[in-house]
Kinemage of the C-alpha trace (Angstrom):
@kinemage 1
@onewidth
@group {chain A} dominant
@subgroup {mainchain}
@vectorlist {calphas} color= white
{ca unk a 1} P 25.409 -66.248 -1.331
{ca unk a 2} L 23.734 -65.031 1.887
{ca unk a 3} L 24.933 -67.129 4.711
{ca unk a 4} L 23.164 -66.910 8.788
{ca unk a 5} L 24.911 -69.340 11.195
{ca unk a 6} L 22.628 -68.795 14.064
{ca unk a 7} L 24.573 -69.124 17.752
{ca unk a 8} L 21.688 -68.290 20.172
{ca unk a 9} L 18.122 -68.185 20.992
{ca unk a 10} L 16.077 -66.021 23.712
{ca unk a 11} L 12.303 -66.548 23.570
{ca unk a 12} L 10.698 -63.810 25.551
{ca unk a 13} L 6.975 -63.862 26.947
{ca unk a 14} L 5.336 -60.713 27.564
{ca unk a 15} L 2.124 -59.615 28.416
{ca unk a 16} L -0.022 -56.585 27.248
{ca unk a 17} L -3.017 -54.842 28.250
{ca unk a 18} L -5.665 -54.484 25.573
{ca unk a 19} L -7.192 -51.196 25.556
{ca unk a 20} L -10.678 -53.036 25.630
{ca unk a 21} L -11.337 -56.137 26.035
{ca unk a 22} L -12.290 -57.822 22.523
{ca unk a 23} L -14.590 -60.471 21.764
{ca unk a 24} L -14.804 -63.216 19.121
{ca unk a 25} L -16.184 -66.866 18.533
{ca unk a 26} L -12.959 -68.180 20.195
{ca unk a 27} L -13.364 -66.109 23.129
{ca unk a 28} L -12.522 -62.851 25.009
{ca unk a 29} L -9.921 -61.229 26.508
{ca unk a 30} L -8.430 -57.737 27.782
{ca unk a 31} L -4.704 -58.725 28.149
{ca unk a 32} L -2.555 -60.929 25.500
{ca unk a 33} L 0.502 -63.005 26.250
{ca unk a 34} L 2.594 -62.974 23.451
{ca unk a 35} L 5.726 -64.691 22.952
{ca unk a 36} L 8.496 -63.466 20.907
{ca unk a 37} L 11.485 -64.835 19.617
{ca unk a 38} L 15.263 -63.346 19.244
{ca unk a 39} L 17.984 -65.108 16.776
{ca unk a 40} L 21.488 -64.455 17.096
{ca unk a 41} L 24.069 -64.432 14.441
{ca unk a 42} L 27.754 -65.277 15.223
{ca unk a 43} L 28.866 -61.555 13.947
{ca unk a 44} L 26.279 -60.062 16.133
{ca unk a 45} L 22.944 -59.681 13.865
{ca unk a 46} L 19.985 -59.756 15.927
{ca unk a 47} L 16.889 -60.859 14.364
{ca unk a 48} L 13.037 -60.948 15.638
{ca unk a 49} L 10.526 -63.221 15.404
{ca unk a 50} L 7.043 -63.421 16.792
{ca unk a 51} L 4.283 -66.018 17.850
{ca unk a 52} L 0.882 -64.705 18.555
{ca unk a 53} L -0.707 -67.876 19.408
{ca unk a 54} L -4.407 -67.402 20.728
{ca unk a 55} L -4.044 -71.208 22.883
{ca unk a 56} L -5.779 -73.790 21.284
{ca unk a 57} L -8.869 -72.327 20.736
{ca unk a 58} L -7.488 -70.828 17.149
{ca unk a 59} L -4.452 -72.890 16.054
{ca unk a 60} L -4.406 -75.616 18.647
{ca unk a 61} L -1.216 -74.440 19.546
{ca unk a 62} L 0.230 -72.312 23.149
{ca unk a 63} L 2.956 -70.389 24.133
{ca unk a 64} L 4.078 -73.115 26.083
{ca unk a 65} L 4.041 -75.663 23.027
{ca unk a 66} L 5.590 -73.396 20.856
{ca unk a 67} L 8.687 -73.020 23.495
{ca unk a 68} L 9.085 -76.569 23.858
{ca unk a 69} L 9.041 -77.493 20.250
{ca unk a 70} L 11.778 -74.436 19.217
{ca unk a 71} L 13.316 -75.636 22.463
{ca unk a 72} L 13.723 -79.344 21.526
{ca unk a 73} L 13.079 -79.746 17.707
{ca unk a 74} L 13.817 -76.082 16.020
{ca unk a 75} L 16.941 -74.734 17.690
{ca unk a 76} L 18.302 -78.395 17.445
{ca unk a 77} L 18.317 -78.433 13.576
{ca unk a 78} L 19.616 -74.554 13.446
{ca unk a 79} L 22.002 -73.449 16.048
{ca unk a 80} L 25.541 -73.986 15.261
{ca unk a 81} L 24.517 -74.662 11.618
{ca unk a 82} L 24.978 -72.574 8.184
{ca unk a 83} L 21.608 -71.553 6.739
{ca unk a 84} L 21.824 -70.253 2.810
{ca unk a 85} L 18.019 -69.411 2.498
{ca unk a 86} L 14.705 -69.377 3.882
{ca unk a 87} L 13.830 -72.487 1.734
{ca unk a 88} L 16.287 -74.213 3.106
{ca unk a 89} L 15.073 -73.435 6.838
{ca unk a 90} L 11.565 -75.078 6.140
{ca unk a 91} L 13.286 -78.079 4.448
{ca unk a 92} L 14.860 -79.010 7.752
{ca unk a 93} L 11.735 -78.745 9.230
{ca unk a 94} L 10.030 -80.729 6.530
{ca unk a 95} L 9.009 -83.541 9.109
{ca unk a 96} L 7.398 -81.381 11.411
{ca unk a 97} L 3.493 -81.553 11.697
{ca unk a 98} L 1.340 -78.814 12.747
{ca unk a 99} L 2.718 -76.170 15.337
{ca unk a 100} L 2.677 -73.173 12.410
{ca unk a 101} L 3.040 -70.697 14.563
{ca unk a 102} L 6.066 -71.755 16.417
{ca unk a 103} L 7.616 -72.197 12.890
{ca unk a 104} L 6.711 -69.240 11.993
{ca unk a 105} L 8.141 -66.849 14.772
{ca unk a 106} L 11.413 -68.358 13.833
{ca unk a 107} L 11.268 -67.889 10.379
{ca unk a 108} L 10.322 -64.094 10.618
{ca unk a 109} L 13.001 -63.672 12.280
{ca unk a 110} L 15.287 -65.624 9.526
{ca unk a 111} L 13.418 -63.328 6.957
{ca unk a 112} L 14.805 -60.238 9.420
{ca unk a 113} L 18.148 -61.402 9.480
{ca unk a 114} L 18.546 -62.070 5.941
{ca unk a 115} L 17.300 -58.629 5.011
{ca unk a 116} L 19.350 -56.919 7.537
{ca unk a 117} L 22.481 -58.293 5.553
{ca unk a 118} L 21.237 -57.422 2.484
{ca unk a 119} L 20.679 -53.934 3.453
{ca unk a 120} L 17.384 -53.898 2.537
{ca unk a 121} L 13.939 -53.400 4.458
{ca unk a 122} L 11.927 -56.517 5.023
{ca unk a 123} L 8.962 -55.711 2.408
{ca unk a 124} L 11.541 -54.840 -0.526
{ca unk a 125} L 13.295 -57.676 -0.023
{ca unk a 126} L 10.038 -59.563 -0.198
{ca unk a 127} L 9.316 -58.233 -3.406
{ca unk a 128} L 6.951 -55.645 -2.134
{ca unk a 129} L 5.444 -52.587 -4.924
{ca unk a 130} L 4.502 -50.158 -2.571
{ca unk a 131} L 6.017 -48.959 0.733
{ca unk a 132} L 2.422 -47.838 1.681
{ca unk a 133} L -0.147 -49.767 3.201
{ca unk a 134} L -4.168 -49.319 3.606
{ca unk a 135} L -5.641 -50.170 6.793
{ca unk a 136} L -8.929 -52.024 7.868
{ca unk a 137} L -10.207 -51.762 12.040
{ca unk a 138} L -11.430 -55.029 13.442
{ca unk a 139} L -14.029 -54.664 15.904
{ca unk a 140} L -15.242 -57.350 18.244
{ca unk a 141} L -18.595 -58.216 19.687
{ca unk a 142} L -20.293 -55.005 21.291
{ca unk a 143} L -23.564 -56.557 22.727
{ca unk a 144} L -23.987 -54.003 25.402
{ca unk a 145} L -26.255 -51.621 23.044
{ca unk a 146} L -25.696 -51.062 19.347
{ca unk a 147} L -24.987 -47.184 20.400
{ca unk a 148} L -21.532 -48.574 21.700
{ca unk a 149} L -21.028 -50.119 18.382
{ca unk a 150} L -21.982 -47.091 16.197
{ca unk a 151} L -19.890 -44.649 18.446
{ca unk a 152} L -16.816 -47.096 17.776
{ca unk a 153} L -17.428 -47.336 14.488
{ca unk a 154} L -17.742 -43.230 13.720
{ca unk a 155} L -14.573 -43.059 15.964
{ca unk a 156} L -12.420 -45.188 13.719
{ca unk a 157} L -13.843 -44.476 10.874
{ca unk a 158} L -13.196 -40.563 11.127
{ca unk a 159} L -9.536 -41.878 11.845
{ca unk a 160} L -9.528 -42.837 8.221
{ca unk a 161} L -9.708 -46.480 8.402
{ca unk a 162} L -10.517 -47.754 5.210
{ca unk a 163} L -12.835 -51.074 6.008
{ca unk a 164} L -14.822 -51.890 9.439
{ca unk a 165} L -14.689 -55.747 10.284
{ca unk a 166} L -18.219 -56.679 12.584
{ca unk a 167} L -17.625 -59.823 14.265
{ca unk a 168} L -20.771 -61.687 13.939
{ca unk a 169} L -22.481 -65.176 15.945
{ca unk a 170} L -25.725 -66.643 15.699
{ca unk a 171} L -27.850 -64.267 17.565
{ca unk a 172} L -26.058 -61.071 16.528
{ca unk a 173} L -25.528 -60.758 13.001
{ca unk a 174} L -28.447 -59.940 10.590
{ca unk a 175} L -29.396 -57.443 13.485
{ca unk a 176} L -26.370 -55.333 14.234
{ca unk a 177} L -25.473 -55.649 10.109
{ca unk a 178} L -28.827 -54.043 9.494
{ca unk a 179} L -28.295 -51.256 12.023
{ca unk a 180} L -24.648 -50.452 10.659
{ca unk a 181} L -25.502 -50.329 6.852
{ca unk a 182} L -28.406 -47.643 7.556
{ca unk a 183} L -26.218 -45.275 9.520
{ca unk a 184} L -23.208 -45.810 7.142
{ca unk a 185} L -24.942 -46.696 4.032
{ca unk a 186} L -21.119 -46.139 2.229
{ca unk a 187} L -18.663 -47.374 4.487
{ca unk a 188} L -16.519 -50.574 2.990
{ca unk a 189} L -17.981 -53.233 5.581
{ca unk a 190} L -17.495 -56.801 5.885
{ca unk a 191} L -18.446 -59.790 8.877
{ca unk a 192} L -16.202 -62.449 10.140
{ca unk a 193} L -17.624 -65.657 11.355
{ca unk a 194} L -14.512 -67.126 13.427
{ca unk a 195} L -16.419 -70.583 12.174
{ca unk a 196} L -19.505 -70.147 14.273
{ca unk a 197} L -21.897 -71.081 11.595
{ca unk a 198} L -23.528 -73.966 10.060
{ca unk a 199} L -24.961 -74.998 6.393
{ca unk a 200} L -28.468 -75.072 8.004
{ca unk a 201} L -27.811 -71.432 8.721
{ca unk a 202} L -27.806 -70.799 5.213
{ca unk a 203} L -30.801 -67.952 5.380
{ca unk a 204} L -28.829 -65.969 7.536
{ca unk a 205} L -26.387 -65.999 4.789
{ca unk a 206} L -28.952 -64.904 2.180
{ca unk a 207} L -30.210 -62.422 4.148
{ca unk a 208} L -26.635 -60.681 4.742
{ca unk a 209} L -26.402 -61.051 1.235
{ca unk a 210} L -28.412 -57.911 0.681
{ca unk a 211} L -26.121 -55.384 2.722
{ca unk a 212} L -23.428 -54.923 -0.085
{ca unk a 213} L -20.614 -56.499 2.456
{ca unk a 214} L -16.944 -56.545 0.798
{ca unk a 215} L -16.976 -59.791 2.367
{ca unk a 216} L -17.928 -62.597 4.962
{ca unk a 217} L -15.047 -64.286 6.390
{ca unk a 218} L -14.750 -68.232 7.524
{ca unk a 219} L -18.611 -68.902 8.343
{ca unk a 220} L -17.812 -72.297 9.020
{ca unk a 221} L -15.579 -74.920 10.802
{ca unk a 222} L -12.211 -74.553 9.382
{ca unk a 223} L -11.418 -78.276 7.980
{ca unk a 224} L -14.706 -77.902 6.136
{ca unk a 225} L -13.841 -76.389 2.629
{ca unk a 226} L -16.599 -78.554 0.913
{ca unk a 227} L -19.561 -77.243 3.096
{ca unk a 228} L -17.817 -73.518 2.283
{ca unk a 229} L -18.028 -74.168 -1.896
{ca unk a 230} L -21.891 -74.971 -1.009
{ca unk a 231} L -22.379 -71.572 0.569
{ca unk a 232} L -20.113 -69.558 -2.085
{ca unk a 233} L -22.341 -71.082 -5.184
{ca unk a 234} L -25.368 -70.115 -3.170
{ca unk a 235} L -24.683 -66.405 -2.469
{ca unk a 236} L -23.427 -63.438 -4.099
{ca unk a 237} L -21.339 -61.902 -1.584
{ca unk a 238} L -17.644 -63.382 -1.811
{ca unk a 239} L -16.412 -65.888 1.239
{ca unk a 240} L -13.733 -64.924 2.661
{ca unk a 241} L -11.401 -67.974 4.241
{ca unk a 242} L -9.420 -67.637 7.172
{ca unk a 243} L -8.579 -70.591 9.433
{ca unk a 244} L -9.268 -72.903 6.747
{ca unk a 245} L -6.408 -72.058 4.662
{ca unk a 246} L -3.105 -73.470 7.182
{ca unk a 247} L -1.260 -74.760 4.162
{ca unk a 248} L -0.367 -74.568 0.516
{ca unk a 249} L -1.946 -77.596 -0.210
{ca unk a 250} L -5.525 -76.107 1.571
{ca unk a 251} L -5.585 -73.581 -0.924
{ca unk a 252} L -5.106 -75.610 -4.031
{ca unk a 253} L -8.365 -77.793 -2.418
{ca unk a 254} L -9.988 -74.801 -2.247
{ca unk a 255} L -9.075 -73.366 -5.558
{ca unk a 256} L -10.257 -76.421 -6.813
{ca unk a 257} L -13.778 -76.867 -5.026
{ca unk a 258} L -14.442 -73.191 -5.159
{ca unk a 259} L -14.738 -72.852 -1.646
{ca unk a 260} L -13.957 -69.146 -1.488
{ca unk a 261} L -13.134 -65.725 -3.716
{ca unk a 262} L -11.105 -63.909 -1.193
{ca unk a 263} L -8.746 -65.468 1.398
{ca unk a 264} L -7.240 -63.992 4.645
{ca unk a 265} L -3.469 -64.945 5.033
{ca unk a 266} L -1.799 -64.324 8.272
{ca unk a 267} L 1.881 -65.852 7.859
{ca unk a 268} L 1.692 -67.586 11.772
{ca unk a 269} L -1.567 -69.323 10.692
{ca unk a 270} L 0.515 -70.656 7.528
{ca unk a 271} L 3.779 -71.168 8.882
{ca unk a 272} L 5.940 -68.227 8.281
{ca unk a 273} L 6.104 -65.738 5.560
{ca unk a 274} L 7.611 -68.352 2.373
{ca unk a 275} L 4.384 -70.434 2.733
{ca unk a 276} L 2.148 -66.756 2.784
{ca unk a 277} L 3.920 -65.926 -0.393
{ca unk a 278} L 3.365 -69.234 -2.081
{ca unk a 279} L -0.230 -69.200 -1.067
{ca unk a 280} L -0.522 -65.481 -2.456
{ca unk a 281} L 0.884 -66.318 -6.065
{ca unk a 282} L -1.255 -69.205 -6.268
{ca unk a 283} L -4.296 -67.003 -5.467
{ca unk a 284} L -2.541 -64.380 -7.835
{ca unk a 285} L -2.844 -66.859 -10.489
{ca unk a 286} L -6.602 -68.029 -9.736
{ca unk a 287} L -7.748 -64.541 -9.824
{ca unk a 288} L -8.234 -64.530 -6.034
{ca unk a 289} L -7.621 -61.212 -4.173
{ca unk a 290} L -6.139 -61.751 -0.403
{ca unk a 291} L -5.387 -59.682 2.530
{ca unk a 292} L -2.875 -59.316 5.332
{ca unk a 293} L -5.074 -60.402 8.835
{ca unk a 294} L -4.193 -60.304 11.904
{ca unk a 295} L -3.731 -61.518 15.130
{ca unk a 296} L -3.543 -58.992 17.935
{ca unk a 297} L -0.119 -58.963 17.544
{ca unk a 298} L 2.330 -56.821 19.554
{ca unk a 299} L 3.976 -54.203 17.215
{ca unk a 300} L 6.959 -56.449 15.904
{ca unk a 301} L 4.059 -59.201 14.983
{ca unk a 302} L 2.153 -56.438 12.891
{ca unk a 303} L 5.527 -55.314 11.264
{ca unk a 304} L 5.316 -58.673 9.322
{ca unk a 305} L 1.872 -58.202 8.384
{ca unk a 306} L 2.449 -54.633 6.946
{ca unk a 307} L 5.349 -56.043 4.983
{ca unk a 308} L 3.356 -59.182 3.435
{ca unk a 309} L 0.715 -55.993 2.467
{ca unk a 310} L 2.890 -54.718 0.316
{ca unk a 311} L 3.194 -57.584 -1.933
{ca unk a 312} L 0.872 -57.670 -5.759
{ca unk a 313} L -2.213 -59.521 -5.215
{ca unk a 314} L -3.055 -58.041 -1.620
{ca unk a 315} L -6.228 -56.060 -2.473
{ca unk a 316} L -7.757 -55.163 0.771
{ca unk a 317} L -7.358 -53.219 3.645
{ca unk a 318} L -5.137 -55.252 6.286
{ca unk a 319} L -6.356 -55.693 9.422
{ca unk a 320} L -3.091 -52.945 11.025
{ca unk a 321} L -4.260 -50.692 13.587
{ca unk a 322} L -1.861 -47.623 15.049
{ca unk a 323} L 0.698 -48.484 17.242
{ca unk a 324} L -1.860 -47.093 20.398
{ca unk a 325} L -4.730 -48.202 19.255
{ca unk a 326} L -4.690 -52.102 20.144
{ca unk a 327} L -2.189 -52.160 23.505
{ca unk a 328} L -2.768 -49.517 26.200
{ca unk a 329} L 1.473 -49.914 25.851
{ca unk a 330} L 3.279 -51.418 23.009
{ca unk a 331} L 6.999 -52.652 23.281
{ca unk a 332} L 7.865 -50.570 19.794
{ca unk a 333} L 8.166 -46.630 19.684
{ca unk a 334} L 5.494 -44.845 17.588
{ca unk a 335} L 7.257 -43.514 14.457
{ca unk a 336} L 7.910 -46.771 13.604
{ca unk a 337} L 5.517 -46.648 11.057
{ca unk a 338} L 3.845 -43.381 10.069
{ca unk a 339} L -0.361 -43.858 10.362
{ca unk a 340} L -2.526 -41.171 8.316
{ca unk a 341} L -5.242 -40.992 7.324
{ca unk a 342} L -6.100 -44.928 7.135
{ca unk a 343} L -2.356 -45.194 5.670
{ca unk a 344} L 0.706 -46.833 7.112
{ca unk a 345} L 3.711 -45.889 5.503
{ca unk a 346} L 7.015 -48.209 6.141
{ca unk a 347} L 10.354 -46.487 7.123
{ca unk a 348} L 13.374 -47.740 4.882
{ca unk a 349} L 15.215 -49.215 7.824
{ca unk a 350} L 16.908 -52.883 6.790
{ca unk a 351} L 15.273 -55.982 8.044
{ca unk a 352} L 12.152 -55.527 10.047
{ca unk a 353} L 12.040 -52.002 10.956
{ca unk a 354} L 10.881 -51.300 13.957
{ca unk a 355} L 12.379 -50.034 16.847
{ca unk a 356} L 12.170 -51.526 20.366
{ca unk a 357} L 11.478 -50.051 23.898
{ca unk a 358} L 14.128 -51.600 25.813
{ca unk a 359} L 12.160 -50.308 28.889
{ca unk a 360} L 8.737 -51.196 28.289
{ca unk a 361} L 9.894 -54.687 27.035
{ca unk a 362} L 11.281 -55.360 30.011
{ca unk a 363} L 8.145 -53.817 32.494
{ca unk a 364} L 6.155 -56.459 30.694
{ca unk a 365} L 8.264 -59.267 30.279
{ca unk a 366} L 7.372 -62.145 32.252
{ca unk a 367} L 9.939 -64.678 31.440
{ca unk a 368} L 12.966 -65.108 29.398
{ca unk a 369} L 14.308 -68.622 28.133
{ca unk a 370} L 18.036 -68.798 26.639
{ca unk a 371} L 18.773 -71.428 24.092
{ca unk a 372} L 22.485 -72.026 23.093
């Protein structure tokens, strides 16, 4: 049996540039503070972990309530203590409401540890079929001229990724679709919502449903999976859900109400990689495709996402972009994971794979907290 006894903690905040800034329904930005997490075993393992919180206009949580509940809740119940499985991790967490994300970026880097000692990359020891991985571009708002978005889109898409993601609002949506399905009639093209929309907007809905999108993610608020069933019976184009799916038990509502026929599964949205895996097999067995998201992670963050992408029942591109192509600097070194052609192939390394840059982690650290 496969045994961790954790003996320290270092959360690490950091902050990157974004190569431009990026706009959504929950805001903009051009730099992203990102906290990540380091576990340490007593015979020297060293295991990652990452929480890519957007403040509480996504999750409700923040870096700083993420710290403060591994500070005084999490590290309590595992440092100094034997832990035999992942299962076990989130049954000593069973009483904790809410904060997903800072639950998550501790169990990644459980999931890291464990597959470091049994010599074994992270996605095989997930149960992943493939070791390669196809890869979708999320673009944000553009709403300086729809040249700018055209140009980005021929730029990425001549780099061979495999679906474009429009981020749409009321305003600009039926628009700036329009204008991208005539210049790339064939493209694989989908919209995401971010929850901006309402059921009286339902003729914008009918009216996108004549560009042959893959898909349109979350149109509505996220605790509203009855108002999303409405919408999916009324269209043909398959809802996508994103936000509204934070637990196992959301997805069995929505199974039941028919709320969606794809779903969007980011494991910090969820709670850590176990829940995104339960989540997946129960869509597996309704017949409902998924998809890795993500969340403008730094490259450790979007080494989890590539592994979940590897398990059966993820049918779309993830949302992975190269290592360059998000940060203007990343704190990982480029090879890796090998990007071609809208492909990212995994290395075989154990546990997460990636390797850090000691140096530019610490040019854009801001703060380091030790827990022991």
């Amino acid at each position: 049996m496969l045994k961790l006894n954790i003996r320290k903690i270092e959360l690490i905040i950091i902050s990157l540039e974004k190569n431009n800034k990026f706009k959504a329904n929950y805001g903009e930005f051009d730099e992203r503070e990102l906290l990540l997490v380091k576990l340490y075993t007593e015979e020297g393992l060293v295991g990652w972990g990452s929480c890519p919180t957007l403040g509480p206009f996504y999750s409700g949580e923040t870096i700083g309530s993420a710290v403060y509940l591994i500070k005084n809740q999490i590290s309590l119940r595992i440092i100094g203590k034997e832990i035999t499985s992942i299962e076990e991790y989130h049954g000593l967490m069973g009483d904790i409401r809410g904060n997903k994300f800072a639950l998550a970026s501790v169990e990644l880097g459980l999931w890291d540890l464990f597959a470091q000692k049994e010599q074994k990359p992270l996605y095989e020891y997930l149960g992943g079929e493939k070791n390669e991985v196809e890869c979708g571009y999320s673009l944000g708002m553009i709403k300086e001229s729809t040249e700018l978005v055209l140009d980005k889109i021929k730029e990425v898409h001549n780099k061979g990724y495999r679906r474009i993601k429009l981020k749409i609002t009321p305003g600009w949506d039926v628009k700036i679709v329009d204008e991208v399905r005539s210049y790339f009639p064939g493209i694989s093209l989908m919209v995401d919502c971010n929850g901006g929309y309402k059921l009286d907007d339902m003729e914008i809905f009918k009216e996108l449903d004549k560009y042959n999108l893959d898909m349109i993610e979350q149109p509505f608020y996220y605790k509203d999976l009855y108002e999303h069933s409405i919408l999916q019976k009324k269209i043909d184009t398959p809802v996508c859900l994103d936000e509204s799916i934070e637990s196992f038990q959301d997805m069995r509502t929505a199974v039941e109400l028919e709320s969606c026929k794809i779903v969007n599964i980011k494991p910090y949205r969820v709670g850590g990689l176990y829940p995104a895996i339960q989540i997946n097999n129960l869509c597996r067995d309704n017949n409902i495709p998924v998809w890795a998201g993500s969340m403008h992670e730094s490259g450790i963050g979007r080494a989890f996402n590539i592994a979940l992408a590897t398990l059966p029942n993820f049918s779309f591109p993830a949302d992975i972009v190269q290592t360059n192509e998000s940060f203007k600097e990343d704190i990982i070194n480029s090879e890796s994971f090998l990007f071609k052609n809208g492909i990212t192939t995994l290395n075989r390394t154990s546990g997460l794979g990636v390797k850090i840059n000691n140096e530019l982690l610490e040019k854009h650290k801001k703060e380091t907290i030790i827990i022991d």
